[in-house]
N, C-alpha and C positions, 0 to 999 in steps of 0.2 A: 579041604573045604568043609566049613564047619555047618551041621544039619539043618536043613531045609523048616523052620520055624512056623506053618501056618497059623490062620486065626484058630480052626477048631484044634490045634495040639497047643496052643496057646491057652486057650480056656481049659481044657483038660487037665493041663500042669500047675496050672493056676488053683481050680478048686482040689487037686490032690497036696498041694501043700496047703492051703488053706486050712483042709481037713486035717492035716497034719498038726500045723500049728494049735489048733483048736485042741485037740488030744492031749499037749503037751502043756495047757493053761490051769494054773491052779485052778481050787476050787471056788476063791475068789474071782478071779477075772472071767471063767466061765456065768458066773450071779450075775456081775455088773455089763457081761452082752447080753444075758437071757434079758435083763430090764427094758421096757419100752423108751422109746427115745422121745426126752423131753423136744419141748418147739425149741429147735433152734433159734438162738438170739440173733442170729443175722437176715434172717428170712422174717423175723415178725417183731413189727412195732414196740417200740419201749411204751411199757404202760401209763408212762403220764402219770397227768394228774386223776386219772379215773378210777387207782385203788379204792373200793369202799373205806371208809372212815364207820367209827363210832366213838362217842363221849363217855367219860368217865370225871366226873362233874360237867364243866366247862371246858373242859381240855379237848379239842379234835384231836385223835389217835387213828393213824390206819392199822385196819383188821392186821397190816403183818407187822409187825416191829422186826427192828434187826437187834439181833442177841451179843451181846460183847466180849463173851468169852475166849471165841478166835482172836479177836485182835487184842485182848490182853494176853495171849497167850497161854491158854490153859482149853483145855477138852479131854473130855472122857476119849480118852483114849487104848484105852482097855491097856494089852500090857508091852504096846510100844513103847518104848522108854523114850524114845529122840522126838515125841512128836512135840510137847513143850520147845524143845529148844528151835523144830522146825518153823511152828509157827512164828514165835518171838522173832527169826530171823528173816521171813516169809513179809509180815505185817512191822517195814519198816513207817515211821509216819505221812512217808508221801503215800504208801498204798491205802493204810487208813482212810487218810484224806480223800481218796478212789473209792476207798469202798463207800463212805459216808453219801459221793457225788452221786455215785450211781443209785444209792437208794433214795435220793430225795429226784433223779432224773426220772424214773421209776417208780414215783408217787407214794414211797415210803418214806414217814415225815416223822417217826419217833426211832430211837433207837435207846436200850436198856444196856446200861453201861455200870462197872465196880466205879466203887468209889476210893483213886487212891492218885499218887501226885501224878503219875503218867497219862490217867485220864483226863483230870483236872488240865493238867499242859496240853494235852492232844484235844483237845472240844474248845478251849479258849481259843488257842491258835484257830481251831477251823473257823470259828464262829465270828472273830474276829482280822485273823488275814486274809482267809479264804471266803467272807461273804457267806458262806456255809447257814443254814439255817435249820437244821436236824434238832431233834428236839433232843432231850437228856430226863431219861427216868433213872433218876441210881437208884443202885443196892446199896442198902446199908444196913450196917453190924451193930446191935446194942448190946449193952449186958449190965447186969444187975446195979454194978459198980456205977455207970457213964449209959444214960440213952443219948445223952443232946449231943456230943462232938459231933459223929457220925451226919447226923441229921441233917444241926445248923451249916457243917460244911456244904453239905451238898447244896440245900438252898441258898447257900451263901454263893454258888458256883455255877448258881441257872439252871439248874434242873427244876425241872415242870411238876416235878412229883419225886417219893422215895417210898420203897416199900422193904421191910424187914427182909434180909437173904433167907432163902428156906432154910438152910440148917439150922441158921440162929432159931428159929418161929418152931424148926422139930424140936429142938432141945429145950425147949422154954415152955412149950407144952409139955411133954415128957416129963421135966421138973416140977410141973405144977404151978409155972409162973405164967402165966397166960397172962396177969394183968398186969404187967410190963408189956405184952405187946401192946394194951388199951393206952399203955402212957405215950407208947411211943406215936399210935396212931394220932393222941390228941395233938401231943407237940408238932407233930409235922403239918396239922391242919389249922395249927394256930398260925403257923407263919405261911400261909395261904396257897398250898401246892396241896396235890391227891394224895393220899396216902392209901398204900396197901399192905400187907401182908405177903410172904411168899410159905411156900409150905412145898415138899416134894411125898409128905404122910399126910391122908384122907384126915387123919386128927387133928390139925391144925383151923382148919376150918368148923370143923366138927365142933372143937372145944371153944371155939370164939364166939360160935353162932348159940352154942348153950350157954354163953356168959354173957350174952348182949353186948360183945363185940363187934361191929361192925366197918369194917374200912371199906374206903372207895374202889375198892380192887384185890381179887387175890389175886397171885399166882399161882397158879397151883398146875403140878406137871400133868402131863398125859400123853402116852401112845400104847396101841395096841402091844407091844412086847410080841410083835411078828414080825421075828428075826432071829437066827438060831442061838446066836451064843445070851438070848434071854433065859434060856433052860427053859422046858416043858412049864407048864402050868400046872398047877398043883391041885389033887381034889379035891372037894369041900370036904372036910373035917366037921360033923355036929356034933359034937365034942367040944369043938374049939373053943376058947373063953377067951374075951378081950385081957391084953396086959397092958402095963403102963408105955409098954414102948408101940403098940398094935391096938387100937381101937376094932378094928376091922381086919378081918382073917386076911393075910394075902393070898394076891392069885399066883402069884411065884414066888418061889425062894427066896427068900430076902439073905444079903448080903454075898453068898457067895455063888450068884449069879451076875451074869451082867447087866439086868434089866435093874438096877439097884435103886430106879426114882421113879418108876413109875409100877408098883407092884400091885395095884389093887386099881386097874384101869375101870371096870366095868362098874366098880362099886362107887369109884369117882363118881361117872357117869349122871347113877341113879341119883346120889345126891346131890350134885349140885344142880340138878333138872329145878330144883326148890329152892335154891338159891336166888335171892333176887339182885345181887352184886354181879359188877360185873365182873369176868372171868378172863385173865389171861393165862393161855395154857402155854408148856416149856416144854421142853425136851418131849417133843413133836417127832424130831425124827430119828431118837433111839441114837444120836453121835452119829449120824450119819448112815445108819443100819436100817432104815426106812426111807424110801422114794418117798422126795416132797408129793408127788402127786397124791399118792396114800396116807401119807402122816397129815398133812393142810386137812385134806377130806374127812377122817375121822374124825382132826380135832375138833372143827366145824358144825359139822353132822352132828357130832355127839354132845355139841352145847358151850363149845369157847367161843366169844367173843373177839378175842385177841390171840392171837398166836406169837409169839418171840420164835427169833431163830434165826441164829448164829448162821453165817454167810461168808462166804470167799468171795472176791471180788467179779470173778467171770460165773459164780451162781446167781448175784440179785437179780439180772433180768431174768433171767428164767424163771427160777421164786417169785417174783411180782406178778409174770405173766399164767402161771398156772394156777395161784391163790386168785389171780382176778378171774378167770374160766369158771375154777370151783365156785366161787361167790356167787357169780352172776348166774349159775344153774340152778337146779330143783335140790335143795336141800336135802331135805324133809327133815329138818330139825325138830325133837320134840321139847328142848329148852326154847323158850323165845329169846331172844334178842334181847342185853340186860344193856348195852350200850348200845 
């Protein structure tokens, strides 16, 4: 006869494996239970139509945009090799089409999308078989050679707006061509959508704003870099002298760290508190290495506008419902509100 099972030798064996199990959990999986537990999506209301909104000309924008790097298939994915091919296989176009519903059930009404034939086909179909109504800000690529293709495509294809990719905006600063991006800003304001700049280096803005460049929008990245595999932060150097690739000293390691687009967080901060453009900020949550609840709040608190950010389809309510919590609380922003 096999041994007598009660409730307290039931509990007992219960939390001895438990403890067990716990022991044996990397060093990851023990992080992500130490994290607080977002509001479950079953238990609390889709946020509707009551995400805040802000303008950037005449365009209404909700405070979250969805980021479109997941569903094209690309993320900083440090050095998993398979996660490209996971997602590409993960985000076939009916999920797309999911993620898209659920951000606009969810009161998020913009989403920032590459400009290339698979997006073009995936936004037309939504937009047209699916009733879909998401907005479309692309990215697009200029270069010394060609500003317009990029550009007139995207306008050509319904996007609301287009703004320079950061890398392009790093490089072009860096080379000393900043006014390529003035041409590009005009061109895209001539055919009647917002135009921004993107930039992931504090110099981009820097160098636009001493050239009497102005566009309707940066983006420019932001997060605290607290998260381990950012590497330490580094001490101030008074010494240090600007170079053409660094206007401004980092606060980490650049390049072969992992925090590799947002290195100079706090210096951001200070300057674009002076900025009277509006601001969307990116790479919020470090690739996923920062709790929305902490990345949204910094970026926030610290003077963005706009947040972008890439999303799985069973994250947007949660994302919508937390960005609406933080929003509708006690800030204390010391930027105002530029949108």
């Amino acid at each position: 006869m096999g041994k007598k099972v009660n409730r307290r030798n039931f509990i007992k064996n219960s939390i001895a494996l438990s403890t067990a199990a716990t022991l044996g959990l990397s060093f990851e999986e023990k992080a992500l239970l130490a994290k607080p537990a977002q509001n479950a999506p079953d238990s609390t209301p889709a946020a509707g139509k009551i995400l805040p909104t802000g303008k950037i000309s005449d365009v209404e924008i909700t405070r979250v945009i969805c980021g479109g790097n997941l569903t094209s298939g690309f993320a900083h994915s440090r050095d998993l090799i398979y996660v490209s091919s996971l997602l590409k296989n993960y985000f076939t176009d009916e999920k797309i089409f999911e993620t898209w519903h659920l951000c606009e059930e969810n009161g998020i009404n913009t989403a920032i999308l590459r400009l290339d034939d698979q997006v073009i086909r995936l936004i037309t179909k939504y937009w047209h078989e699916r009733n879909g109504d998401i907005q479309w800000l692309a990215q697009v690529k200029i270069t010394e050679e060609d500003i317009k293709s990029d550009i007139l495509r995207a306008i050509d294809n319904g996007a609301i707006g287009a703004f320079v990719h950061g890398g392009v905006s790093d490089s072009m600063v860096t080379t000393g061509k900043v006014e390529l991006l003035g041409e590009a800003l005009e061109l895209i304001r001539e055919n009647g959508v917002i135009a921004g700049l993107g930039g992931h280096l504090l110099k981009v803005p820097m160098a636009c704003e001493e050239a009497g460049i102005k566009p309707d929008f940066y983006m420019k990245t932001l997060n605290s870099g607290n998260y381990w595999t950012a590497g330490p932060k580094l001490p101030r150097d008074p010494d240090w002298e600007p170079t053409a690739e660094y206007k401004v000293q980092p606060e980490y390691t650049p390049g072969d760290q992992d925090n590799i687009w947002s290195i100079t967080p706090q210096q951001t901060i200070e300057y674009m508190k002076n900025i009277k453009v509006p601001w969307i900020a990116y790479k919020v949550l470090g690739a996923g290495a920062i709790h929305p609840k902490d990345g949204f709040e910094y970026a926030f608190v610290n003077g963005a506008d706009f947040i972008c950010v890439g999303m799985f389809d069973f994250q947007v309510k949660e994302d919508a419902i937390l960005a609406q919590n933080i929003l509708s609380g006690d800030l204390k922003r010391q930027r105002p509100w530029m949108a």
